[in-house]
ZADO-1210 file (C-alpha; in nm, 4 decimals, padded with zeros to 6 digits):
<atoms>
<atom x="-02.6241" y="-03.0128" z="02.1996" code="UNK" pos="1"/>
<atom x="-02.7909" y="-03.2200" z="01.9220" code="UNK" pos="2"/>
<atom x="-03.1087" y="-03.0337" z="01.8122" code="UNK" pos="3"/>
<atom x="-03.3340" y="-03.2912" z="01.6381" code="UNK" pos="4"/>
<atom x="-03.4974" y="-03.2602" z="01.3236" code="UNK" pos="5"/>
<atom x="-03.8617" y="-03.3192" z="01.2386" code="UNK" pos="6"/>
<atom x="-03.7798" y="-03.4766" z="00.8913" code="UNK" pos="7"/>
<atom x="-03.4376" y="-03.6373" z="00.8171" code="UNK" pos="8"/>
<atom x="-03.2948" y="-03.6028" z="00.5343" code="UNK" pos="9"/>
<atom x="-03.3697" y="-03.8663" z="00.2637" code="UNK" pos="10"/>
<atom x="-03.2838" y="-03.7115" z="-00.0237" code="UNK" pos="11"/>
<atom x="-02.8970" y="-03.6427" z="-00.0074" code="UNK" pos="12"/>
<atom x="-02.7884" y="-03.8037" z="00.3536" code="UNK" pos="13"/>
<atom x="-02.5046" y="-03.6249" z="00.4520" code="UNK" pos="14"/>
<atom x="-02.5002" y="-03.3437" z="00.2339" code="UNK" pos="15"/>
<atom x="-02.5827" y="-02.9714" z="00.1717" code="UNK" pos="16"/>
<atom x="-02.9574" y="-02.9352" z="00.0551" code="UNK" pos="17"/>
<atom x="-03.0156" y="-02.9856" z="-00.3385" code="UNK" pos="18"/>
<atom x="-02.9759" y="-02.6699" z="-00.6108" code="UNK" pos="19"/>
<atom x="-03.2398" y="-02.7041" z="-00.8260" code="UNK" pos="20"/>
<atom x="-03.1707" y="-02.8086" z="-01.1851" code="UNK" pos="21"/>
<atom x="-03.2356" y="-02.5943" z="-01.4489" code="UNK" pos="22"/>
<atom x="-03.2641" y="-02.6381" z="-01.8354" code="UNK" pos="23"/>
<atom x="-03.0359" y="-02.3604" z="-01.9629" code="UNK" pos="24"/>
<atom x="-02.8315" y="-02.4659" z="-02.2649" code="UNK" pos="25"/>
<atom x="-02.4744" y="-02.3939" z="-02.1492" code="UNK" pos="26"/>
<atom x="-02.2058" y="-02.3379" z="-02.4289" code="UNK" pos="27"/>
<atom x="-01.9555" y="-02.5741" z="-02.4434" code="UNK" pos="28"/>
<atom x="-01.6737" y="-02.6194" z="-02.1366" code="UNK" pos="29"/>
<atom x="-01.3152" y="-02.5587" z="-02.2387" code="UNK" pos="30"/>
<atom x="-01.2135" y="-02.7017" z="-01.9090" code="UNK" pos="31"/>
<atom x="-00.8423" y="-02.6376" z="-01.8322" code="UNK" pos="32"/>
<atom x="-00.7726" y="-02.7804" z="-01.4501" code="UNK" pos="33"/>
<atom x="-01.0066" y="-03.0389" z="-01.2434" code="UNK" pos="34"/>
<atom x="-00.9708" y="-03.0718" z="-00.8887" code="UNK" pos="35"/>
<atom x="-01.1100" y="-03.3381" z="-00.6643" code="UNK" pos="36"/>
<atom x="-01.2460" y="-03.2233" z="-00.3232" code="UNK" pos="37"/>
<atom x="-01.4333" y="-03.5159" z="-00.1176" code="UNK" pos="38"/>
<atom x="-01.6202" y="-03.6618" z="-00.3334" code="UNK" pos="39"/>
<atom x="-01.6681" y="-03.3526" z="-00.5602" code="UNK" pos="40"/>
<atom x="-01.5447" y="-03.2722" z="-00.8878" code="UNK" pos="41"/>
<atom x="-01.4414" y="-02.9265" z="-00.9744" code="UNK" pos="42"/>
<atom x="-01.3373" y="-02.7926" z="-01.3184" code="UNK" pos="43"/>
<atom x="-01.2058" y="-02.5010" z="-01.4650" code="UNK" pos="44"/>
<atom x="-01.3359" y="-02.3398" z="-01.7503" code="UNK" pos="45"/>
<atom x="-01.1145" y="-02.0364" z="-01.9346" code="UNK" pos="46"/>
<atom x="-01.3978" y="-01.9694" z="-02.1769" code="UNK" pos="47"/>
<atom x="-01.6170" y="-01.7934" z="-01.8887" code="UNK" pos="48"/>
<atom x="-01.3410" y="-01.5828" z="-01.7860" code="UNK" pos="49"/>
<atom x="-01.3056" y="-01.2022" z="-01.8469" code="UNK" pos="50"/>
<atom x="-01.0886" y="-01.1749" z="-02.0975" code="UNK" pos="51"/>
<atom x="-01.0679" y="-00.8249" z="-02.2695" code="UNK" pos="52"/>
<atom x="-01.0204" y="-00.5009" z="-02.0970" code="UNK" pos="53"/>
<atom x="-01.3788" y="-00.4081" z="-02.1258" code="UNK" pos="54"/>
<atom x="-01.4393" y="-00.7379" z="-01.9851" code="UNK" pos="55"/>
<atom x="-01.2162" y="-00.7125" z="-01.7523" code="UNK" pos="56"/>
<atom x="-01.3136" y="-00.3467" z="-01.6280" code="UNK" pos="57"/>
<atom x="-01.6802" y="-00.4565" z="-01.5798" code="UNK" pos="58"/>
<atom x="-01.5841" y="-00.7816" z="-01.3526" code="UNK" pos="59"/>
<atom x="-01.4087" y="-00.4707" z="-01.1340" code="UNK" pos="60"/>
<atom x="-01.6673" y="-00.2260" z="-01.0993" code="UNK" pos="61"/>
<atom x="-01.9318" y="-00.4735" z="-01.0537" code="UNK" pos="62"/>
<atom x="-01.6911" y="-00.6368" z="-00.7797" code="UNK" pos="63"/>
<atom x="-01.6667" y="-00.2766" z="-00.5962" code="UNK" pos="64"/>
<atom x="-01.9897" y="-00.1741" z="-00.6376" code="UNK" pos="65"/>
<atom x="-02.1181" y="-00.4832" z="-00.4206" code="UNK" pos="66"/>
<atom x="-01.8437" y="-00.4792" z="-00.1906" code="UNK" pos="67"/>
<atom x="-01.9375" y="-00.0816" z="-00.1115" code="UNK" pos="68"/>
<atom x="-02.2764" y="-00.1825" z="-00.1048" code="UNK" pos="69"/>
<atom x="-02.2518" y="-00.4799" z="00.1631" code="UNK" pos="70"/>
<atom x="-02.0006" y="-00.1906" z="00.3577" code="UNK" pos="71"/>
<atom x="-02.2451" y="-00.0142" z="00.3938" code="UNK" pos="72"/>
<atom x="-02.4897" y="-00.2461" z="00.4331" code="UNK" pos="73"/>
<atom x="-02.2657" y="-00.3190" z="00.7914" code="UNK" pos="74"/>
<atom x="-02.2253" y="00.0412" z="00.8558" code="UNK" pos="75"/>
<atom x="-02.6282" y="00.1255" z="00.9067" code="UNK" pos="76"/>
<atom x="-02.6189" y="-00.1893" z="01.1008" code="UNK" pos="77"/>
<atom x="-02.3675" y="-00.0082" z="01.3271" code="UNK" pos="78"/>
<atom x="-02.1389" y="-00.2682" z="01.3167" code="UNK" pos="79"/>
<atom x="-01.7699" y="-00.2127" z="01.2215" code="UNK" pos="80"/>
<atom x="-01.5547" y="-00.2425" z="00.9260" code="UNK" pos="81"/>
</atoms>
């Protein structure tokens, strides 16, 4: 069933909505592999990767500590995991 919108969408036809730009100064890309998808571009960058152990140990427990937290996000919610 088709479910009709008050407003189409002008903007980007077709499309996901629009992320907001923002003026943050990035560093520089040290792009290293670029993949088309559709009509999108994506590249990847080896400078904004963990690279020490420290680094690398922090990606980790940040990584569990919001997977354990959206576990038990599920588990209050009585659902199962």
């Amino acid at each position: 069933m088709v479910v009709p919108q008050r407003a189409p969408h002008i903007d980007n036809p077709g499309r996901d909505a629009q992320v907001p730009k923002t003026n943050l100064p990035l560093p520089e890309a040290n792009i290293v592999e670029t993949y088309s998808i559709g009509e999108s571009k994506v590249h990847i960058c080896d400078n904004y990767m963990a690279k020490t152990p420290e680094e690398i140990n922090k990606v980790v427990m940040d990584m569990h500590e919001k997977a354990w937290a959206i576990i038990r996000d599920i588990q209050e919610k009585g659902g199962a995991v």
